[in-house]
NUFILUM-136441 format. One record per residue (C-alpha): residue in three letters; x negated, y negated, z. Coordinates in steps of 0.02 Angstrom, whole numbers, plus 50000, padded with zeros to 5 digits. Each point is the difference from the previous one (the first is absolute). Example, Ala and Ser with C-alpha at 12.3 -4.5 7.8 and 13.67 -1.06 7.14 Angstrom:
Ala493855022550390Ser499314982849967
This chain:
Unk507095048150413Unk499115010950141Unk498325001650025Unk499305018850002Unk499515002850133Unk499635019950042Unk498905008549843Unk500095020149970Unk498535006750009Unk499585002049791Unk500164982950001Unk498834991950106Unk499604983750040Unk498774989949908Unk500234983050010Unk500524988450150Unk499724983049960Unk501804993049997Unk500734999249853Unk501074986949905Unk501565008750035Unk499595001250206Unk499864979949966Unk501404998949941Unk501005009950104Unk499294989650156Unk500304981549913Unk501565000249899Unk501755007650044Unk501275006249888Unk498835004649864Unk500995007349831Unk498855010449889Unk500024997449794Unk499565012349895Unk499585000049820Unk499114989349851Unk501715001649895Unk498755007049868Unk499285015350056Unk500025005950165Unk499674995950178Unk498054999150068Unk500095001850180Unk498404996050032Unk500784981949983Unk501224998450127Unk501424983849961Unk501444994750117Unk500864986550079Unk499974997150186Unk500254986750133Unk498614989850065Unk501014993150162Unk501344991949888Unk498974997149850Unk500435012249864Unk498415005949918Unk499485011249829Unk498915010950064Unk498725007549923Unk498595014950039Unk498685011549934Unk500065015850111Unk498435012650043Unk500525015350071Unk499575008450171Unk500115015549976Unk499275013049840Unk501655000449946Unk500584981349981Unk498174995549955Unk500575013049823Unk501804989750003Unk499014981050009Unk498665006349861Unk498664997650130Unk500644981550034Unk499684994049800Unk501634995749934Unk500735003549819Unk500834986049873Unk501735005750033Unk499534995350195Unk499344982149941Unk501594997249886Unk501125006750152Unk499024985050110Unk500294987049858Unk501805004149987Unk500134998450192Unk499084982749997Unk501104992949842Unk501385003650095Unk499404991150170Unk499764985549866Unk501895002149961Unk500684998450158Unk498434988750090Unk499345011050107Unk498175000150056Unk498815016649946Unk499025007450129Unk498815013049948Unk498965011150089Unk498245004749883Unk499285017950020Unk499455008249865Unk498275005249944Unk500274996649799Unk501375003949860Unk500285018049965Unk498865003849876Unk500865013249928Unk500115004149794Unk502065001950040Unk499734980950094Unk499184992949847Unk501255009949902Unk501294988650074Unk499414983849991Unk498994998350152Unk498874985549947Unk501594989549927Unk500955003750149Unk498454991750108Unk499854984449899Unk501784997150006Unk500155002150171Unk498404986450045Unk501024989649861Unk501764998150054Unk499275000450207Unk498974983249938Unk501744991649955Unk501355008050120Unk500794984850076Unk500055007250189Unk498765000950130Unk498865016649975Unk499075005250152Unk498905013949975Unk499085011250158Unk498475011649951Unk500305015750154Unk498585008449919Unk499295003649836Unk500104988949875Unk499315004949830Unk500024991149843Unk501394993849891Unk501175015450092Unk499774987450147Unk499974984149934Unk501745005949888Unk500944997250165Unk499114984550069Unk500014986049871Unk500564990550177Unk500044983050063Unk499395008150172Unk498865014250000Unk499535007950202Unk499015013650017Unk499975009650173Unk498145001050060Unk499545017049921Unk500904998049849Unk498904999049823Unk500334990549826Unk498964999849857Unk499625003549822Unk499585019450000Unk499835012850163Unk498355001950084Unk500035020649938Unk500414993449824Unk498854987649986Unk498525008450058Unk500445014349882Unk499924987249865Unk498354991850039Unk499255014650056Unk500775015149989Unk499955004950155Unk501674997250101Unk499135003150174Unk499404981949998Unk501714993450007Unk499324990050176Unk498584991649893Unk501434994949868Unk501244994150122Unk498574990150067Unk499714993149833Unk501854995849965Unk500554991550143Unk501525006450006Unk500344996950175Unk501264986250091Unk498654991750074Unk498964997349827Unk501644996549916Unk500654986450134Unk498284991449966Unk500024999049806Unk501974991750018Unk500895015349925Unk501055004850166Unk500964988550108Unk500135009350183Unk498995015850082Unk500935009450110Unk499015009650161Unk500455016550022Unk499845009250152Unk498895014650043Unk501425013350040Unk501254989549840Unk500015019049918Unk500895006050165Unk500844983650029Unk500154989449838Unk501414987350089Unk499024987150056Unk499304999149824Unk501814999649920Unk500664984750136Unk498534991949952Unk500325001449793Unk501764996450026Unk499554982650095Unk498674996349867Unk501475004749860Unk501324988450088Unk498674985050020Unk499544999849800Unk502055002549975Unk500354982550089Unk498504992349906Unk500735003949833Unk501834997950064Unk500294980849936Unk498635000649861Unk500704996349811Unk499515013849920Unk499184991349873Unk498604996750144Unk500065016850042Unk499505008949841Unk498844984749958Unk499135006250156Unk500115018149953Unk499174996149832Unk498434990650096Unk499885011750119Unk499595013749863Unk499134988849874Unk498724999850134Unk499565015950002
C-alpha cells in the first residue's frame, strides 16, 4: 500500500504525527490487507492484514487517524465502529488458527459514539473483543502511537506486552471529555489530562505498560528511527514468548490485567 504523499489543495493537511499505517509500512513487508466483519461491512478506520516481520509472519492489526480533512471523514475522526472491532477479532481468531503473533498499533480517541454504532452492537462488539483477546493462545503485543481512549483502545490491547512511544496517551476517558463531564467546560482538557495521568511516564510507574519508547524531535518529518526501534522492541518480546507453553502465557496475561 503507498503512502500519500502529495495533497490537492481542498484537502489539506492536518495531521502529521505518523500514523499506524506509515508503521507499518516501515516494519513489516509483504503486508495483505482484509477487509470485512462477514456481518456487515468493512470499518476502515480499523485497518487488518498480514505481513512479514523479517521471517516471522504476523496478524496485524491498526486503528488509523487520518491526515488530511478528507481521510479524517473516512477514519470517523480516529473512533472506530463495531463492524471495525469484529473485523480486528476475526483477524486475531484467525492468527490463533494458524499461530501467529498479533501486533497492534493503538490510536484512537474512543468508540464511535454514534446512534447507527450503538444501533449495531457497539458495546457487545467491545466486550467481546477484551474477552476472546484475554484467552487467544498467541503472543499479543500491543503499541499505543498516540491516542488512546477508553474501551475503543483497550478493545485492541488486551496484550501480554503493551509499549507506548513517549507521547502516546492511555486512559479511561479524553482530557476534552472528561473535563466536559466534571465541569462543563472542555477548555480545561490540560487540568483533566493532568488529573488522569494518562501519560507513558505515569502509566510505566503504576505497572500498566511494559516499555517507553523516545521519540525524536523532528520523528513527524522522520518517524524511522522510531519504527527500527519498535520493530527491535517487537522482535525481543517475540523470542521471550517463543518457547513459553502457552498455558504460562495466558496465566501471565490474566495477572497482568487482574492488576489493574
Amino acid at each position: 500500500m503507498e503512502k500519500i504523499v502529495e495533497q490537492p489543495l481542498d484537502n489539506p493537511i492536518i495531521f502529521t504525527r505518523p500514523n499506524a499505517l506509515d508503521y507499518i509500512n516501515l516494519i513489516f513487508s509483504n503486508f495483505i490487507e482484509m477487509h470485512g466483519d462477514r456481518f456487515f461491512g468493512d470499518d476502515e478506520s480499523i485497518l487488518t492484514g498480514i505481513g512479514m516481520l523479517n521471517n516471522i509472519p504476523v496478524t496485524i492489526i491498526g486503528q488509523m487517524r487520518g491526515k488530511t480533512i478528507r481521510d479524517d471523514a473516512i477514519y470517523h475522526h480516529s473512533m472506530n465502529c463495531p463492524e471495525g472491532y469484529r473485523k480486528a477479532l476475526r483477524a486475531m481468531k484467525q492468527a490463533e488458527k494458524f499461530n501467529r503473533p498479533i501486533i497492534t498499533f493503538v490510536d484512537t480517541i474512543g468508540a464511535f459514539p454514534g446512534d447507527s454504532a450503538e444501533e449495531r452492537g457497539q458495546n457487545s462488539a467491545i466486550a467481546n473483543n477484551l474477552m476472546e483477546m484475554m484467552y487467544l493462545k498467541v503472543p499479543i503485543i500491543s503499541i499505543f502511537i498516540g491516542s488512546g481512549g477508553s474501551g475503543g483502545a483497550l478493545a485492541i490491547s488486551v496484550a501480554d506486552e503493551m509499549i507506548m512511544l513517549e507521547n502516546s496517551t492511555f486512559g479511561v476517558i479524553s482530557p476534552k471529555a472528561c473535563a466536559n463531564i466534571l465541569w462543563k467546560d472542555s477548555s480545561r482538557e490540560k487540568e483533566a489530562a493532568a488529573l488522569l495521568k494518562n501519560t507513558a511516564h505515569n502509566l510505566m510507574e503504576y505497572g500498566i505498560i511494559d516499555n517507553i519508547i523516545k521519540e525524536p524531535q523532528n520523528m513527524n518529518e522522520n518517524p524511522k528511527s522510531v519504527a527500527q526501534n519498535i520493530k527491535k522492541l517487537i522482535l525481543e518480546k517475540l523470542n521471550k514468548y517463543k518457547n513459553m507453553p502457552v498455558s504460562e502465557m495466558l496465566n501471565r496475561r490474566y495477572e497482568k490485567f487482574r492488576k489493574f
